[in-house]
C-alpha positions as CSV (number, residue, x, y, z in Angstrom):
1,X,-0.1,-0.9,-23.4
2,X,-3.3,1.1,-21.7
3,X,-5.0,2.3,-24.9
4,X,-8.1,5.1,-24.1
5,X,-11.6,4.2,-25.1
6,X,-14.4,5.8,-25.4
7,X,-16.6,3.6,-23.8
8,X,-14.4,4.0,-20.6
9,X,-13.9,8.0,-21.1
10,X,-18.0,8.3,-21.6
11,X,-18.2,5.3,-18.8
12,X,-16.0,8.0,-16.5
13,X,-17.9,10.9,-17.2
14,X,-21.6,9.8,-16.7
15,X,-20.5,8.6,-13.5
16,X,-18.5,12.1,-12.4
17,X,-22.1,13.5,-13.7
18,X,-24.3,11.8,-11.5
19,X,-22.3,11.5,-8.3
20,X,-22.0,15.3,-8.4
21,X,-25.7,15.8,-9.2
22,X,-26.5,13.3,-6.1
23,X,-24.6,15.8,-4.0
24,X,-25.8,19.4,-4.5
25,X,-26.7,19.9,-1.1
26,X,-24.6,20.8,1.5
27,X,-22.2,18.5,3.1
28,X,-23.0,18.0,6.5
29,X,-22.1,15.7,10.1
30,X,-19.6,14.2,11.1
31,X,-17.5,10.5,11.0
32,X,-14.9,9.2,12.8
33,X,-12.9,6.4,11.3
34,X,-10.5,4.6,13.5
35,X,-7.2,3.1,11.7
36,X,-4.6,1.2,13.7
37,X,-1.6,3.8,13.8
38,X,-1.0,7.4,12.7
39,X,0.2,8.4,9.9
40,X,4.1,8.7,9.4
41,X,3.6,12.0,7.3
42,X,1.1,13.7,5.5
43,X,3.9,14.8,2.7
44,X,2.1,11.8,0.8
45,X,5.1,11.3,-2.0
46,X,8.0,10.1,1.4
47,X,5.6,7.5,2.4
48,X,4.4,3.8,1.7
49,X,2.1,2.7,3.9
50,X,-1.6,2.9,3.9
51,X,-2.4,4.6,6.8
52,X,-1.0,7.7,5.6
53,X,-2.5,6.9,1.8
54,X,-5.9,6.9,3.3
55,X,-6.0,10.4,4.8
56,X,-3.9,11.8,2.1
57,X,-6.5,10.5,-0.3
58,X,-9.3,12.8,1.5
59,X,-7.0,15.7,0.5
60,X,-4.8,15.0,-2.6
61,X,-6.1,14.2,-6.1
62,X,-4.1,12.5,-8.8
63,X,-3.9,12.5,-12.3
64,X,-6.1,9.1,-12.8
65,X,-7.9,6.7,-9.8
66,X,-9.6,3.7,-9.5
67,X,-13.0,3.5,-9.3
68,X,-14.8,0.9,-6.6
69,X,-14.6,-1.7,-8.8
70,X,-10.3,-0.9,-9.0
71,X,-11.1,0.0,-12.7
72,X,-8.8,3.0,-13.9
73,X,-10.9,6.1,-14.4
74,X,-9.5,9.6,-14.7
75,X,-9.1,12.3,-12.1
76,X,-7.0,15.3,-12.9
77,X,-6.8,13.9,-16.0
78,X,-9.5,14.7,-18.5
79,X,-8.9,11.3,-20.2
80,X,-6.9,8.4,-19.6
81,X,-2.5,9.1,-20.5
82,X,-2.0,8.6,-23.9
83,X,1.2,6.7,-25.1
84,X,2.5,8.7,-28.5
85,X,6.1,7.4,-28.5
86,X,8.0,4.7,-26.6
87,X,8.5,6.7,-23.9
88,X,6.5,9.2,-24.0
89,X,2.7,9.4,-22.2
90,X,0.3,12.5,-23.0
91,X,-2.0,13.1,-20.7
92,X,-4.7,15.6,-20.7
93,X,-5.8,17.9,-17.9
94,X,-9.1,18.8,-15.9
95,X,-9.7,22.5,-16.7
96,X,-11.0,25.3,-13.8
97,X,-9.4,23.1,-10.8
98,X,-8.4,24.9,-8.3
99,X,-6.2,23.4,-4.7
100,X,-7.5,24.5,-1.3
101,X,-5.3,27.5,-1.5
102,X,-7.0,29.1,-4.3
103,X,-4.0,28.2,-6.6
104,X,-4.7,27.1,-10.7
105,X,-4.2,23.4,-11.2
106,X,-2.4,23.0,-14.8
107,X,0.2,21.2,-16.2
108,X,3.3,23.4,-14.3
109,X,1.4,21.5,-11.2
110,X,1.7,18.4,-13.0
111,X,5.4,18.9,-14.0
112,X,6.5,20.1,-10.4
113,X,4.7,17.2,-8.8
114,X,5.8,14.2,-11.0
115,X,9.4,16.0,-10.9
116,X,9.1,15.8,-6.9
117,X,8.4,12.5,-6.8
118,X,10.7,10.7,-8.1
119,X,13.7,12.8,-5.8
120,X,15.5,9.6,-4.2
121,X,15.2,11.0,-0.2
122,X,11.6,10.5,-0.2
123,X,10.3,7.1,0.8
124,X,8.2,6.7,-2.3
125,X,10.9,7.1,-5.2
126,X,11.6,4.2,-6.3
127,X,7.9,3.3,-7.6
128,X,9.0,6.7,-9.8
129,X,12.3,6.2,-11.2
130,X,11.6,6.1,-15.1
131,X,10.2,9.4,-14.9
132,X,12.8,11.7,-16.8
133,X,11.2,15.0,-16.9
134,X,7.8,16.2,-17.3
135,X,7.5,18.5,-20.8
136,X,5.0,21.3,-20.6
137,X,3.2,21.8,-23.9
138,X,0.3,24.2,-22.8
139,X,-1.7,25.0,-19.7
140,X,-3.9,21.9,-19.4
141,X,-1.3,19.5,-21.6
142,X,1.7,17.4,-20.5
143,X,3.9,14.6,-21.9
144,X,5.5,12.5,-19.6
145,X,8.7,11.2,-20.8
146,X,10.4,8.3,-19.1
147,X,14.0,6.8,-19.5
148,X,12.9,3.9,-20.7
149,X,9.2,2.0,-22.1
150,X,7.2,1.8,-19.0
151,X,4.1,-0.3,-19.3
152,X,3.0,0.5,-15.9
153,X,2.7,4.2,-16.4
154,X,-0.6,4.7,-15.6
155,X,-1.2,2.2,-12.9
156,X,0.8,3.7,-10.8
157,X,0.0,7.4,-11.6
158,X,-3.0,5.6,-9.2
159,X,-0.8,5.6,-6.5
160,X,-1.7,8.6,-3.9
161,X,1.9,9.0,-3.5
162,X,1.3,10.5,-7.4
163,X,-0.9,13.1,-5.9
164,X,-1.1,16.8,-7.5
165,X,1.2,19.4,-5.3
166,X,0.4,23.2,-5.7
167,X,3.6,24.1,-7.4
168,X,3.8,27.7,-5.6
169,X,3.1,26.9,-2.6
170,X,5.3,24.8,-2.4
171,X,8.1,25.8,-3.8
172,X,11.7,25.5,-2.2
173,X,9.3,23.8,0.6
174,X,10.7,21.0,2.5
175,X,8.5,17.6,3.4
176,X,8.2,18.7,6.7
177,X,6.7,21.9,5.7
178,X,4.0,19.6,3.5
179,X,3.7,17.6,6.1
180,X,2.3,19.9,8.6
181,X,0.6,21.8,5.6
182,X,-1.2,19.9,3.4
183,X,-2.5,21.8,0.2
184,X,-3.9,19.5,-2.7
185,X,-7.3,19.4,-4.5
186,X,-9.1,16.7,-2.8
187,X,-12.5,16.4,-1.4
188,X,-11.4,17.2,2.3
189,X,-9.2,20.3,3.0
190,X,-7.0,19.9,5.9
191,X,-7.9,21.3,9.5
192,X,-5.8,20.0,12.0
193,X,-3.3,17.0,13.4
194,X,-3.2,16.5,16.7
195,X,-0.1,13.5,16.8
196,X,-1.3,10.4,17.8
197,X,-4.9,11.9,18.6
198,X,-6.8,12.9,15.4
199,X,-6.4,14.0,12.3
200,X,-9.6,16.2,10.9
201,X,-10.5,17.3,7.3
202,X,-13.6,19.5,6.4
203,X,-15.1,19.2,3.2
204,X,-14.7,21.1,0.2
205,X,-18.1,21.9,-0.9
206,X,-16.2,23.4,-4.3
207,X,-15.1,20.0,-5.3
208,X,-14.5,19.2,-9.3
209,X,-16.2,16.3,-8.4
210,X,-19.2,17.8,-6.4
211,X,-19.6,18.3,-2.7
212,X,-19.2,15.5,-0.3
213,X,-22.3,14.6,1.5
214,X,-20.5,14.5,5.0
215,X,-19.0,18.0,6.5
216,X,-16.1,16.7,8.9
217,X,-13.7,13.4,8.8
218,X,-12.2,13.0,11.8
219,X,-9.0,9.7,11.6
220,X,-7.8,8.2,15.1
221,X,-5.5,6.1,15.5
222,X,-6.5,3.2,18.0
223,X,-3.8,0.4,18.1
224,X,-5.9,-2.1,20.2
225,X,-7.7,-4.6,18.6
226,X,-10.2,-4.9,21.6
227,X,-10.1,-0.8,22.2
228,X,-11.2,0.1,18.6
229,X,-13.6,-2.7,18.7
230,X,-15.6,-1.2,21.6
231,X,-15.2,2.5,20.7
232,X,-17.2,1.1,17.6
233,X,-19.9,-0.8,19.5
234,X,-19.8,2.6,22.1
235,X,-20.6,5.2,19.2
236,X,-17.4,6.7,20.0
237,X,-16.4,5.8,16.5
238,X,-18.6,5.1,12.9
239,X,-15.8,2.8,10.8
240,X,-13.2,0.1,12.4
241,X,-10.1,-1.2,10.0
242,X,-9.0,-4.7,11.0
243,X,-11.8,-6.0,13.4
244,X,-10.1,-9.4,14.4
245,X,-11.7,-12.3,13.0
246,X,-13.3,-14.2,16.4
247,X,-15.0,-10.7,17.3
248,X,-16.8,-10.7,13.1
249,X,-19.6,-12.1,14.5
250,X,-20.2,-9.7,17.0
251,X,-20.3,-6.8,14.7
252,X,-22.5,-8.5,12.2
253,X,-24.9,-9.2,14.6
254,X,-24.8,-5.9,16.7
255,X,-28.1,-4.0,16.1
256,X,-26.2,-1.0,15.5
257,X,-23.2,-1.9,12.9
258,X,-22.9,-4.1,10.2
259,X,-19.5,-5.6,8.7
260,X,-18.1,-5.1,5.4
261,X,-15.1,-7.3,4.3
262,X,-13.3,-7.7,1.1
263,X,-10.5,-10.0,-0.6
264,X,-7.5,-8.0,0.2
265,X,-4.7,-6.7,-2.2
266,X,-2.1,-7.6,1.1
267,X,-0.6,-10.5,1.9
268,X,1.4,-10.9,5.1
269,X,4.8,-12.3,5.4
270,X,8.3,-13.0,6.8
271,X,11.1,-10.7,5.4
272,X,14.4,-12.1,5.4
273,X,17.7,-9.5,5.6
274,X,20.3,-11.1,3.2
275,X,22.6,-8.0,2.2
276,X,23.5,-5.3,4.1
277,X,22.3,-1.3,2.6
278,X,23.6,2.0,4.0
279,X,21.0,5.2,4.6
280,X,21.1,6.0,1.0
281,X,20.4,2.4,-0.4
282,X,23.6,1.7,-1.2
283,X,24.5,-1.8,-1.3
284,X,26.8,-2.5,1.2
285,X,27.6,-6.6,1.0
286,X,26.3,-9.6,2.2
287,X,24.6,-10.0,5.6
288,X,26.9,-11.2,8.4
289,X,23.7,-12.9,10.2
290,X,22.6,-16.4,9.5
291,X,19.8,-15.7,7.4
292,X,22.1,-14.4,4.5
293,X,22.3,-18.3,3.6
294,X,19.2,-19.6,1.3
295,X,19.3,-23.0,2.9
296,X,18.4,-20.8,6.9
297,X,15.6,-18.7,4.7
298,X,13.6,-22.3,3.7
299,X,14.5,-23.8,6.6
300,X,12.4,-20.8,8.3
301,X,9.9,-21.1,5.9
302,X,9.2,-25.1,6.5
303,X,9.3,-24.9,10.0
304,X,6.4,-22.8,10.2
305,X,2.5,-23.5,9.7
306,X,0.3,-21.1,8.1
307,X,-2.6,-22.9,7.8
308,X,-2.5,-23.2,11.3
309,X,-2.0,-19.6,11.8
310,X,-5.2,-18.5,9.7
311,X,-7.0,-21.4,11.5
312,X,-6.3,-20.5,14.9
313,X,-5.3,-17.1,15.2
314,X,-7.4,-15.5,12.2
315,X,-10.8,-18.0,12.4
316,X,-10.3,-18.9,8.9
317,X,-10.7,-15.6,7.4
318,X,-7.3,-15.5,5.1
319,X,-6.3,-17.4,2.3
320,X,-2.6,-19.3,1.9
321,X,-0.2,-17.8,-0.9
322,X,2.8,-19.4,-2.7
323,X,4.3,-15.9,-3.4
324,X,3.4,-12.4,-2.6
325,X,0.7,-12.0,-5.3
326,X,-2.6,-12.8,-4.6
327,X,-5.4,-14.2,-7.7
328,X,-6.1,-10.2,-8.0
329,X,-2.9,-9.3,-9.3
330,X,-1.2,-9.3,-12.8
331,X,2.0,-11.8,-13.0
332,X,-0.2,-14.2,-10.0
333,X,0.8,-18.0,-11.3
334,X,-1.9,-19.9,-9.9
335,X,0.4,-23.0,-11.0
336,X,2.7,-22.5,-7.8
337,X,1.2,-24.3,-4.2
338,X,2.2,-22.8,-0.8
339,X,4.5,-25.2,1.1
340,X,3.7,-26.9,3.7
341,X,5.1,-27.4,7.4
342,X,8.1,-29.5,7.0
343,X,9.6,-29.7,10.3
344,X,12.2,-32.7,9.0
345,X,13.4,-31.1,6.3
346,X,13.8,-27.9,7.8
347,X,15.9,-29.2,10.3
348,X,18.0,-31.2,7.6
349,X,18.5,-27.8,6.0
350,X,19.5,-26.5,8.7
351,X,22.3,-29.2,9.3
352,X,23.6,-28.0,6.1
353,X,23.8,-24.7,6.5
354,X,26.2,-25.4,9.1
355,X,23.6,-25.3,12.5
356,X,22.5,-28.5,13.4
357,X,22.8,-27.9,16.7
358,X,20.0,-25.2,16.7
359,X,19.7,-21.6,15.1
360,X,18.8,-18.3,17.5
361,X,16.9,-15.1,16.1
362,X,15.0,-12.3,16.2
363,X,11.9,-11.8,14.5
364,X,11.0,-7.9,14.9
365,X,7.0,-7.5,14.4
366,X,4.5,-4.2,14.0
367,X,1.4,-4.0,16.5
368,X,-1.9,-2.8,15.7
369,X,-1.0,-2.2,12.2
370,X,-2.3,-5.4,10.6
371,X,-5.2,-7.8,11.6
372,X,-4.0,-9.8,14.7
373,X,-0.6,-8.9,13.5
374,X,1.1,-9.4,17.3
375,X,-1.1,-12.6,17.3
376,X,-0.1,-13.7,14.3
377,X,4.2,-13.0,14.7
378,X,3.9,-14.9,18.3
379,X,2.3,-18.0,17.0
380,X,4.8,-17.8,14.4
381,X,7.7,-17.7,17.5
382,X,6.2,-20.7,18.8
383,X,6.1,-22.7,15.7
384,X,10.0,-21.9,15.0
385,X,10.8,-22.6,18.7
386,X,8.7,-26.0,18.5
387,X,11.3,-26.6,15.3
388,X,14.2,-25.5,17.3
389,X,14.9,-22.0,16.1
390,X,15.2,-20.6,19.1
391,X,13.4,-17.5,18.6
392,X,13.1,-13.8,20.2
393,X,9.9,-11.7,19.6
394,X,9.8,-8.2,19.5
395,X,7.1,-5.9,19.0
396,X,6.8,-2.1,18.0
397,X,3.9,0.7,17.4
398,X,4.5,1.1,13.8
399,X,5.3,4.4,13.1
400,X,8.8,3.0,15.2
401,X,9.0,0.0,13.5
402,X,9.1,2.1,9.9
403,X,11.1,5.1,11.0
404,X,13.6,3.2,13.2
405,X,13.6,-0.3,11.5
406,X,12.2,-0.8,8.3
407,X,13.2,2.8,6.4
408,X,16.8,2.7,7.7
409,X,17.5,-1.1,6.7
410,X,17.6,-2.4,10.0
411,X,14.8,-4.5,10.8
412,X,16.4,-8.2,10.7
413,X,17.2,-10.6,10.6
414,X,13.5,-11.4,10.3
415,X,10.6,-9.4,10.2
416,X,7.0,-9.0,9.4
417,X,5.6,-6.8,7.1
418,X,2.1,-6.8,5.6
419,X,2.6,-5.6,1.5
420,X,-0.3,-4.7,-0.8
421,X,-0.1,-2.1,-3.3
422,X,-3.1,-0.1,-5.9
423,X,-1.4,-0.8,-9.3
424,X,-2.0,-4.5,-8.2
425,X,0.5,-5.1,-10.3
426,X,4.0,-7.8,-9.8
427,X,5.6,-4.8,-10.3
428,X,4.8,-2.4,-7.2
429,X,5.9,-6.1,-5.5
430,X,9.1,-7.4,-6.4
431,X,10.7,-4.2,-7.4
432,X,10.8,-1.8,-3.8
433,X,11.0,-5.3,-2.1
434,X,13.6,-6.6,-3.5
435,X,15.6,-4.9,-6.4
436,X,19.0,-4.1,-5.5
437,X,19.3,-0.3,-4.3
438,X,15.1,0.0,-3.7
439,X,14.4,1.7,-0.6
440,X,13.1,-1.0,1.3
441,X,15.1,-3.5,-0.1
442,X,17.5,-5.4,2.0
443,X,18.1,-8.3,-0.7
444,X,20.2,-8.4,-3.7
445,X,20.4,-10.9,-6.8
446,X,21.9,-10.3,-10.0
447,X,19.2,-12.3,-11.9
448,X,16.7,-11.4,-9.9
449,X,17.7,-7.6,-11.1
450,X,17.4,-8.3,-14.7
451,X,14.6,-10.2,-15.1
452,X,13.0,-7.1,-13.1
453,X,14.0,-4.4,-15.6
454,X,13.2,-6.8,-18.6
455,X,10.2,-6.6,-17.3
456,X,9.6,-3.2,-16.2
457,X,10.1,-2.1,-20.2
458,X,8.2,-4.8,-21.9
459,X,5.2,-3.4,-23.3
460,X,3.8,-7.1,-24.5
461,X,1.6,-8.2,-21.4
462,X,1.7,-12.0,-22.8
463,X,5.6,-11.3,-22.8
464,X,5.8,-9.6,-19.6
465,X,3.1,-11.9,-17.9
466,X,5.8,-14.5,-19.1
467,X,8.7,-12.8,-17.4
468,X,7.1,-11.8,-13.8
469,X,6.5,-16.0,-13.8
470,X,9.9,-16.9,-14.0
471,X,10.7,-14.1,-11.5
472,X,8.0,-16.1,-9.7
473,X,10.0,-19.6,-9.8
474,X,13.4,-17.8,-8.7
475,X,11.8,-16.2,-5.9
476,X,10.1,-19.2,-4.4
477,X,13.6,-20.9,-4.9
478,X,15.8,-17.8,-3.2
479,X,12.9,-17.5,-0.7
480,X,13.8,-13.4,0.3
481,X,10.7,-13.5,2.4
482,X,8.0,-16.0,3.8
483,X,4.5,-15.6,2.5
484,X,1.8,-16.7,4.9
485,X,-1.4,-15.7,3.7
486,X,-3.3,-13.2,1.8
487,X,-5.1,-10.9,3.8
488,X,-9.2,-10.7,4.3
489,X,-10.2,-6.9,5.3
490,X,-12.7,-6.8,7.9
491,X,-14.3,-3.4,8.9
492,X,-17.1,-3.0,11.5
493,X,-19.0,0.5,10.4
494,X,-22.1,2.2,12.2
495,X,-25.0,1.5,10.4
496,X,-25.8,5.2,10.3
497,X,-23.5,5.0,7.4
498,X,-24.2,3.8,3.9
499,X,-20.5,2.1,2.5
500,X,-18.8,-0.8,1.1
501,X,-15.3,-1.9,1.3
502,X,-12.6,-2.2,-1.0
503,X,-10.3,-4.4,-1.8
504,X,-7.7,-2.0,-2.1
505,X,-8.1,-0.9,1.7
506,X,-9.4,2.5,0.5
507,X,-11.3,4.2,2.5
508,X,-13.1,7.1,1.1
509,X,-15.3,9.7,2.9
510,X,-16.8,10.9,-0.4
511,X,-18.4,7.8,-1.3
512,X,-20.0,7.5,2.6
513,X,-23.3,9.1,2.7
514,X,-24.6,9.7,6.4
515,X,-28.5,7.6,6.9
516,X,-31.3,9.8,7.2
């Protein structure tokens, strides 16, 4: 249970104070921060990647955040949600916000917004589910109440996908229409999006939280690793996402940038298809391919070397994982070992799932989305092919690969994905990965399910720290995906910039301040 305190509520509030008495001037200059791909969609509740999370950050605010140290703080909440019954949450508002329309923020904002969220077409839903309704009890109070206990409530009201809609203007709109028209409270208002090109945000010198100390944010999208790298050494840009690991060195030591890295909430990995879903997430039955059978999915997973992989395609700078949670999350079981390459055994396994005479596939792979990603799903083609799993590469610019693969339940057999999530949090993991009828989910097991929503109501966090652990030990056995490695983020940044990374890939304008 998240209980308020007063040392974090007076903790929150000397901070607010002396961040916005450090920026009473104007804003002013100009940034350009390069991120691999565009955004999907600025309508920041239908997505869930973190492209799109990062600009929509710069314009929407939610109820609560996390603070640089991925401590919970509160936002457009006064204070931190309250739980007063089982299932309901309280949460007090921020008085005399106002979005970049001119429209009141209040708690009919709060209601349309978390009532919006949770609609099942849009991409984000299923963190959202146990939202009921949202109950109104005056201008600057709501209660939340949920179908069921939800010890995760506030966690993922952190999620940007959470964010605070003007509930007039939008009204009756469609995500398109948000999309193209982005009205929230944030620190940037929305100027322009140029597909592809640029995205740019002006500051809002009106801010709750103060004025930002830059004027203009300008996000490109450069997909090359090697492109975006020397835009950055060129001036052309002031922040780099993903610099590749072999070209670290060359930012650290450039006269003009520095690098800042961090231990990564993402881990990368191999998803497997097992069960077949229709458009609306509808279970459909079991996959007709091969890897449908658990005996092909390990097999998979011991022909290939990941410690070979961060050695040689990401100079060291990633760390091995025996799940998809990394040390930083809650429900990580530091009692489970990654496996290692077991070329025998996977071809044994193989021979008993009926293919000893080889296996053929298709892995399906983003590029420019994740560090080295393209690098990283060839070696991976080589290892299977050295293991003989005759394997097939394809690659796709990611806004593609999510639209055309990955949101329609097509991208298998195999694919790679990199997964990483603010609540940091089993949760945000296992269930819109892998629970039956989640929107990304193209796995199904009955006991998978239930140990999922046992412990998506279990207030006890012993108890539920319990739970996610055994959820732990079935999914290494079921092996619905491949985890290679947690991910290290590496950002190159003009050293005309004062920032620091986070380990939550966040990138936020409003902390930069521009060098004098």
């Amino acid at each position: 249970m998240v209980r308020r305190t007063l040392s974090a509520v007076l903790t929150a509030a000397i901070l607010i104070a002396a961040r916005a008495a450090d920026v009473d001037a104007a804003p002013e200059g100009k940034i350009v921060i390069a991120q691999g791909v565009d955004p999907t969609t600025l309508d920041t509740m239908n997505q869930q990647e973190t492209p799109a999370s990062v600009v929509t950050g710069h314009i929407f605010d939610g109820l609560v955040e996390r603070d640089n140290n991925l401590k919970i703080v509160p936002a457009l909440a006064s204070e931190l949600p309250k739980l007063v019954a089982p299932t309901i949450w309280e949460v007090k508002l921020r008085k005399g916000v106002k979005f970049h329309n001119g429209e009141e923020f209040n708690a009919e904002s709060v209601k349309f917004s978390l009532e919006r969220v949770k609609t099942p077409a849009l991409r984000a839903s299923s963190n959202f589910r146990p939202i009921d309704r949202v109950e109104v009890m005056d201008a600057s109070t709501v209660r939340v109440h949920t179908s069921k206990p939800w010890p995760t409530f506030v966690s993922i009201m952190t999620f940007t996908q959470a964010a605070m809609y003007p509930a007039k203007a939008y009204a009756g709109k469609d995500s398109a229409f948000i999309s193209k028209t982005p009205i929230g409270t944030g620190p940037y208002r929305f100027v322009k999006w140029s597909k592809d090109e640029e995205i740019v945000l002006e500051a809002d010198p009106g801010h709750w939280r103060g004025s930002p100390r830059i004027k203009t944010v300008v996000f490109r999208p450069i997909p090359d690793d090697a492109v975006r790298v020397a835009a950055l050494q060129n001036g052309e840009i002031d922040v780099a996402v993903n610099i590749p690991p072999h070209l670290a060195n060359i930012i650290a030591n450039h006269p003009k940038l520095f690098l800042s890295t961090a231990p990564s909430i993402r881990t990368l990995q191999l998803m497997f298809v097992t069960h077949e879903y229709d458009a609306q997430h509808k279970l459909v039955g079991p996959y007709k391919g091969p890897t449908v059978d658990k005996r092909v999915r390990q097999a998979i997973a011991y022909a290939i070397d990941a410690d070979e992989i961060i050695k040689g395609v990401l100079d060291g700078k990633a760390v091995r994982t025996a799940t998809m949670l990394t040390p930083l999350h809650f429900g990580y079981d530091p009692s489970l070992k990654p496996i290692k390459q077991d070329v025998a055994r996977s071809k044994k396994l193989l021979a008993e799932a009926g293919y000893a005479g080889g296996l053929e596939i298709t892995l399906n792979s983003p590029q420019g989305r994740y560090v080295r990603d393209k690098e990283v799903a060839e070696a991976v083609t080589g290892q299977l092919n050295k293991a003989g799993i005759k394997t097939t590469l394809k690659t796709y610019e990611f806004v593609n690969y999510l639209n055309n693969l990955v949101y329609p339940h097509k991208p298998g057999p195999v694919w790679l994905i990199g997964w990483g999530t603010p609540t940091v949090d089993a949760e945000t993991v296992y269930a819109p990965l892998f629970r039956t009828g989640s929107n990304l989910g193209n796995y199904h097991n009955a006991d998978f399910d239930g140990m999922i929503d046992q412990a998506q109501t279990q207030m006890d966090e012993k108890q539920r720290l319990a739970i996610y652990h055994r959820i732990n030990k079935l999914w290494v056995d079921e092996m619905p995906a491949v985890p290679l490695y947690q991910q290290l983020d590496l950002y190159g940044a003009s050293k005309r910039l004062s920032w620091k990374a986070r380990s939550d890939e966040r990138i936020k304008a409003f902390d930069m301040a521009l060098n004098k």
